[in-house]
C-alpha positions as a Markdown table, in Angstrom:
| # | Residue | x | y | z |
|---|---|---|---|---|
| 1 | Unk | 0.0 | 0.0 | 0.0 |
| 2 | Unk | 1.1 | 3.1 | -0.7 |
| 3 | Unk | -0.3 | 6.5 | 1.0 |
| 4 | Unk | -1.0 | 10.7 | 0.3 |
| 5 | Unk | 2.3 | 11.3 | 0.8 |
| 6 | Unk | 4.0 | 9.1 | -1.8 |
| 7 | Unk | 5.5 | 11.2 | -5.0 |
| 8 | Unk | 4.5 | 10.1 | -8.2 |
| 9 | Unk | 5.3 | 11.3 | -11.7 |
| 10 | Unk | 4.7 | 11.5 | -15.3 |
| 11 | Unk | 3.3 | 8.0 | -16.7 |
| 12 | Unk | 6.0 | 7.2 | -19.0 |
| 13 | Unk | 8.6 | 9.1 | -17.5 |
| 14 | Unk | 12.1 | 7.0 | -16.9 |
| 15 | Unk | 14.9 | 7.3 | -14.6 |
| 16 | Unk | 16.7 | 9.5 | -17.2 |
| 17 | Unk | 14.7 | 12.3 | -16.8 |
| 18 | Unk | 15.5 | 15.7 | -15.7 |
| 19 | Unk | 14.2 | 15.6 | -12.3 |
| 20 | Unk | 14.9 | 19.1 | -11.2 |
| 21 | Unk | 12.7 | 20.7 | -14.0 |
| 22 | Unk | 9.4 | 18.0 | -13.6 |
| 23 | Unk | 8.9 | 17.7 | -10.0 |
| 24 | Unk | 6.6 | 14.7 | -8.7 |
| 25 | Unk | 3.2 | 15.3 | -7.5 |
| 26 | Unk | 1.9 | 13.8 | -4.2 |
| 27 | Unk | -1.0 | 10.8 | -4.6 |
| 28 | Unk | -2.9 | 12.6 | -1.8 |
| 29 | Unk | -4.6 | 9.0 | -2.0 |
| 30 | Unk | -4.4 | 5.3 | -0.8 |
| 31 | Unk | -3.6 | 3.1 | -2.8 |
| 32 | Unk | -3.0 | -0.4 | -4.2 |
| 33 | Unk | 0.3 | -1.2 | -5.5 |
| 34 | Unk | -0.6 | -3.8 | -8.7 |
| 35 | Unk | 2.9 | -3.7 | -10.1 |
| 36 | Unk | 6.4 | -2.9 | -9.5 |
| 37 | Unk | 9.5 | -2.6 | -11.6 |
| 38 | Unk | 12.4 | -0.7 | -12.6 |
| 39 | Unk | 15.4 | 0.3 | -10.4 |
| 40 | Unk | 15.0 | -3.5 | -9.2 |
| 41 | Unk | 18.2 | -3.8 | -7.2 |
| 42 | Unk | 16.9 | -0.8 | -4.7 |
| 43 | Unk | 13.1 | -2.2 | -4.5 |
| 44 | Unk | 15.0 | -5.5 | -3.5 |
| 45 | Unk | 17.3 | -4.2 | -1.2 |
| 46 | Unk | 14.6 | -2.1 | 1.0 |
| 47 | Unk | 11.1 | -4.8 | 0.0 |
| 48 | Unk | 12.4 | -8.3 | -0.7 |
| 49 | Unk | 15.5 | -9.4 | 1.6 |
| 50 | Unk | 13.2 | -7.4 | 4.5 |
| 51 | Unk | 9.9 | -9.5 | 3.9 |
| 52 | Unk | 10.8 | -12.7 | 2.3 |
| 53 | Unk | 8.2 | -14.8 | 2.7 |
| 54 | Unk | 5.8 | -12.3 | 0.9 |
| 55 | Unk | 7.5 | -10.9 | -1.9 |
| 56 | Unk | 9.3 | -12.1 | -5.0 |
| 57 | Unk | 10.3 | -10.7 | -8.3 |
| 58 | Unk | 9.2 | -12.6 | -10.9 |
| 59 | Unk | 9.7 | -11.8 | -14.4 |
| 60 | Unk | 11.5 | -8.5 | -13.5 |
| 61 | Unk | 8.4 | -7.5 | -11.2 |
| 62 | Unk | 7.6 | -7.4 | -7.4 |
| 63 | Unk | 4.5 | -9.6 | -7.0 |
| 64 | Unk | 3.1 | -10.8 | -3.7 |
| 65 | Unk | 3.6 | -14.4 | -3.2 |
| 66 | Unk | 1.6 | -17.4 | -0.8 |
| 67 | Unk | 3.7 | -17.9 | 2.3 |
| 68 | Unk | 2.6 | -21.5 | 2.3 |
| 69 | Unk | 3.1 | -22.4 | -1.1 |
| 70 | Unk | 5.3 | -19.9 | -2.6 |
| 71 | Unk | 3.1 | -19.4 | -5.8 |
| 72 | Unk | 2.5 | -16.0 | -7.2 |
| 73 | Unk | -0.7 | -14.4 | -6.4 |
| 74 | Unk | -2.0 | -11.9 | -8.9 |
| 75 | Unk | -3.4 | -8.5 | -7.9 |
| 76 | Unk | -6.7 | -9.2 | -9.4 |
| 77 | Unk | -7.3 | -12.1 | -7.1 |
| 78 | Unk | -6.3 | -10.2 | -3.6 |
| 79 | Unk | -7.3 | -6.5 | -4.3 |
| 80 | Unk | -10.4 | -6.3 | -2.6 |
| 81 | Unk | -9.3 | -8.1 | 0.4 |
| 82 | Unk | -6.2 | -6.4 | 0.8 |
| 83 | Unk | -8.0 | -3.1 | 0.1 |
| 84 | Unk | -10.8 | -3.4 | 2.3 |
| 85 | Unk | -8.7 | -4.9 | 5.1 |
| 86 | Unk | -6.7 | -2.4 | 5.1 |
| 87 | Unk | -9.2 | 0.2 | 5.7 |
| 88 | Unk | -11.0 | -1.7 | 8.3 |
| 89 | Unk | -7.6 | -2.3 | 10.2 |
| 90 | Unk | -6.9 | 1.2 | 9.5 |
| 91 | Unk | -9.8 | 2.8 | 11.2 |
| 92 | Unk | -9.3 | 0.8 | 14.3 |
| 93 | Unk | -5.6 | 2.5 | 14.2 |
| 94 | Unk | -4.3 | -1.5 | 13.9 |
| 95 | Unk | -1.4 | -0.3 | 11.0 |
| 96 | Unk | 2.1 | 0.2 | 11.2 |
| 97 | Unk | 3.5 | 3.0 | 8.8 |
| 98 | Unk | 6.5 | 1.3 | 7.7 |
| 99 | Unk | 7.6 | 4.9 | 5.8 |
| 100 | Unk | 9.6 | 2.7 | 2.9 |
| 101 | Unk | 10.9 | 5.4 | 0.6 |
| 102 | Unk | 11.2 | 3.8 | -2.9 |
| 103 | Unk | 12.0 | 4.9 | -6.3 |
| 104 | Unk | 11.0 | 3.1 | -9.0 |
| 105 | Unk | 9.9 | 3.5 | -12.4 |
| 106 | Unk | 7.4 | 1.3 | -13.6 |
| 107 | Unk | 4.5 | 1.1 | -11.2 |
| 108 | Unk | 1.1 | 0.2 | -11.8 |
| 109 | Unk | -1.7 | 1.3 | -8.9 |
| 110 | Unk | -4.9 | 1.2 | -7.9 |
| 111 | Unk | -6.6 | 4.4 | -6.1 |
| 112 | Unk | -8.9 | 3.6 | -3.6 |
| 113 | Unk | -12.5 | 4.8 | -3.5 |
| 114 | Unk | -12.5 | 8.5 | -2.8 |
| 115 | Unk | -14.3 | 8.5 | 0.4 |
| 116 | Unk | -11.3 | 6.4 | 1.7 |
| 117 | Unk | -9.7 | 8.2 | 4.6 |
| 118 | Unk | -7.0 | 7.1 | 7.2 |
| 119 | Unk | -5.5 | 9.8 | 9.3 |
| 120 | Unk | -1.7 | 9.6 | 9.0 |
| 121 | Unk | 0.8 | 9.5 | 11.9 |
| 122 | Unk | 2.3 | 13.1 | 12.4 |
| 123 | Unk | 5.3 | 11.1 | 13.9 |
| 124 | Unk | 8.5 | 12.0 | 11.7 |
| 125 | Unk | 11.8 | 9.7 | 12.0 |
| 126 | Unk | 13.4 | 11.2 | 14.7 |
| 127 | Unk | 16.7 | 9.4 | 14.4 |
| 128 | Unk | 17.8 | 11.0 | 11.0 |
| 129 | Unk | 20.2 | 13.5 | 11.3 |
| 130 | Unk | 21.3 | 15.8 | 8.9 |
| 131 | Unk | 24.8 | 15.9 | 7.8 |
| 132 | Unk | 25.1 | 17.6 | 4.5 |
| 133 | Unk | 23.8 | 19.8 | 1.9 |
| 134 | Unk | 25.0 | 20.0 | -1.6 |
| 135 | Unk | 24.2 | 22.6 | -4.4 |
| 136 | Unk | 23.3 | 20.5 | -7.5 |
| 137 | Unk | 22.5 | 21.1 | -11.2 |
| 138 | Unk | 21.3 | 18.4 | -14.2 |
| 139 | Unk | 22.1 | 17.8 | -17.5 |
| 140 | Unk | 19.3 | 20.4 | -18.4 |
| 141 | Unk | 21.2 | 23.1 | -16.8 |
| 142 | Unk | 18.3 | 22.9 | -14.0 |
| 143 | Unk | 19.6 | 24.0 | -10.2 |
| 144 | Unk | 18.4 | 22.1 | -6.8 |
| 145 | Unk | 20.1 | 20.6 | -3.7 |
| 146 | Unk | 20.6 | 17.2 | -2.3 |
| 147 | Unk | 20.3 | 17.1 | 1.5 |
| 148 | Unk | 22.2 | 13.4 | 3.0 |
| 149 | Unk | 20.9 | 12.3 | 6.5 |
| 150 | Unk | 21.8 | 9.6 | 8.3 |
| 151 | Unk | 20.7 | 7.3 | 11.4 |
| 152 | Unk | 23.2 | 5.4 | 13.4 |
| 153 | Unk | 20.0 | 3.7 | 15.0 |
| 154 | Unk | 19.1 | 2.6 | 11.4 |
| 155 | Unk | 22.4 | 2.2 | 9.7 |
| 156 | Unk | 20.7 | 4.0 | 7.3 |
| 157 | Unk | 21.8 | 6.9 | 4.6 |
| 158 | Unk | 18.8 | 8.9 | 2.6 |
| 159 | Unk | 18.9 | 11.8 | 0.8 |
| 160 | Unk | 16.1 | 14.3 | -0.4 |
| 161 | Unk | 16.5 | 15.8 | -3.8 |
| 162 | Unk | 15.0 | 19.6 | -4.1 |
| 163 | Unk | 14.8 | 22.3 | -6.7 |
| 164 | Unk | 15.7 | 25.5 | -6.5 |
| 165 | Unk | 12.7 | 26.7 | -4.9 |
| 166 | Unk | 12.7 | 24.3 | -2.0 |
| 167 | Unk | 10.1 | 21.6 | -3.1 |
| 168 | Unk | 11.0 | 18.2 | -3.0 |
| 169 | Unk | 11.4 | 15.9 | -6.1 |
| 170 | Unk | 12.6 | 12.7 | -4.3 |
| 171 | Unk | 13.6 | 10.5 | -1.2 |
| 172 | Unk | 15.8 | 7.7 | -1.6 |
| 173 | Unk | 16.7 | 5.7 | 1.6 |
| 174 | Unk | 17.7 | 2.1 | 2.5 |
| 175 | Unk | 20.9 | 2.7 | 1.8 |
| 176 | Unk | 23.7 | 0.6 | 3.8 |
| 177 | Unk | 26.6 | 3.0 | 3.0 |
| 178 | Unk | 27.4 | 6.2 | 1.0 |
| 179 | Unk | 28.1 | 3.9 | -2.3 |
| 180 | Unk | 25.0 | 3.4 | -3.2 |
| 181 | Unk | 23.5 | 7.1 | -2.3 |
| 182 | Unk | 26.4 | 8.2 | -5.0 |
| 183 | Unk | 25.3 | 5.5 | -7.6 |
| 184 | Unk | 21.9 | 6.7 | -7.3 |
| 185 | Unk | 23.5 | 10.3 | -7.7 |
| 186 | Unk | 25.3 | 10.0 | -10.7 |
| 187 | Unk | 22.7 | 7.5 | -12.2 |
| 188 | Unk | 20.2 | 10.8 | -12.0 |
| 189 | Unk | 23.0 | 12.5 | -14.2 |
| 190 | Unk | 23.1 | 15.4 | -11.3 |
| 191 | Unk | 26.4 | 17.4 | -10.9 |
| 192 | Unk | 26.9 | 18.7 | -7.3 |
| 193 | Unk | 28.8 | 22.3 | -7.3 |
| 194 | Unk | 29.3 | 23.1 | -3.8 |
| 195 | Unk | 29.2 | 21.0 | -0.5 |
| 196 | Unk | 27.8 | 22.4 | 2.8 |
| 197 | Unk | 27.9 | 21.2 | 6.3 |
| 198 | Unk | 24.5 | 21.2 | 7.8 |
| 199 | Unk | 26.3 | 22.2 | 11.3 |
| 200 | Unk | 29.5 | 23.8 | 11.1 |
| 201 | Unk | 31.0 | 22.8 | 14.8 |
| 202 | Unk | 29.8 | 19.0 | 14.2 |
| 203 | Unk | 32.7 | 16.2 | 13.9 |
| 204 | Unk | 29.7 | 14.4 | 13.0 |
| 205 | Unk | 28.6 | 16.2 | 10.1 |
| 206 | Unk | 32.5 | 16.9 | 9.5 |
| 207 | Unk | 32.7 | 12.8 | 9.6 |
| 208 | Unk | 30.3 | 13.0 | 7.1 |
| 209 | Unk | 31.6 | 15.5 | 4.3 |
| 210 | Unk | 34.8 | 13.4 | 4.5 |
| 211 | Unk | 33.6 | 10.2 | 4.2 |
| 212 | Unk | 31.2 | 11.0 | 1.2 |
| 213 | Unk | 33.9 | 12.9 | -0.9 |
| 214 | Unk | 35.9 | 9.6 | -0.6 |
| 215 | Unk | 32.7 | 7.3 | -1.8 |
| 216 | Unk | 32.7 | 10.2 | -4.7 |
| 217 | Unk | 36.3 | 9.9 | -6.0 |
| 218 | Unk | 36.2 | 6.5 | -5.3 |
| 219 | Unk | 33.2 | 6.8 | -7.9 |
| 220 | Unk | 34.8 | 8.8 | -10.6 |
| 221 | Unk | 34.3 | 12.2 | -9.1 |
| 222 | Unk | 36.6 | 14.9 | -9.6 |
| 223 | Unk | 36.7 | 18.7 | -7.8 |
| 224 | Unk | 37.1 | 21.4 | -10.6 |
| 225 | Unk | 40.1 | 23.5 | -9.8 |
């Protein structure tokens, strides 16, 4: 299930895509999540290896799988249970907002009916910590920032991608070490043109700037004289 706040883009629209000049717009809806592709080592990473006795890929595609027999179930068979379930746990306040933040490409849902409504937890991670903020441009010539948090809790890097006026374009999290925040970097084509510590008297933060400037040369990265 996916909730208001998830981002969603253009139909059509691939990773390639200049995603400082076509920002994402919010669902502002629940919804059913009939298909899942694209970026398949991520949705892996954060979906499969965490639940798996109830998700596969098959064919290239997340599908939900039997935990008894291990066959694939398809969407048309579970929708309305899983749906309505949902919202009758939901109204009793029964869910857990698991707050997965995913990117991926090819995704096929199904809104709910648009009486559906499910008040979301105000609760924010409070573990993440900002470490750094780095002036960005794309291919396009368009300008934005990339903020990188962390949470030692977690063992967890994220990053939120912005344009220039502040909004966000995207959240990518799940991420085990600063590696594969710079592959997902560089696989958006963005450039970064200055680097800012978030707080200037912070070792931590100061940990931080050096230890992802090393995962960026180590990348390919090179400062411009």
């Amino acid at each position: 299930m996916v909730g208001p706040s998830s981002l969603v883009g253009d139909a059509g629209s691939t990773s390639g895509s200049d995603i400082l000049a076509k920002p994402n717009r919010r669902l502002d809806a629940f919804a059913f999540v009939e298909a899942l592709g694209g970026q398949t080592e991520h949705v892996e990473r954060s979906v499969v290896n965490r639940f798996h006795s109830t998700f596969a890929f098959v064919n290239g595609r997340l599908t939900s799988i039997c935990e008894h027999c291990a066959e694939n179930l398809p969407p048309a068979a579970i929708r309305s249970t899983v749906m309505n379930g949902f919202v009758r746990l939901g109204q009793k306040r029964l869910l857990v907002n698991e707050r997965l933040m995913l990117f991926a490409s090819d995704v096929v849902l199904t809104e709910f009916r648009g009486e559906t409504s499910i008040e979301e937890c105000a609760m924010r991670d409070p573990d993440y910590a900002l470490l750094l903020i780095c002036d960005t441009e794309s291919p396009n010539g368009e300008t934005g920032m990339i903020e990188l948090w962390h949470s030692i809790a977690r063992d967890d890097y994220a990053i939120v991608i912005k344009g220039h006026d502040g909004r966000e374009m995207l959240r990518d999290a799940f991420n085990s070490d600063l590696k594969n925040v710079v592959t997902t970097i560089s696989n958006l084509g963005l450039v970064l043109t200055q680097l800012h510590i978030a707080q200037a008297s912070s070792p931590y933060c100061a940990l931080g700037r050096d230890l992802f400037l090393e995962a960026l040369e180590h990348a390919g990265y090179r400062q411009a004289s």
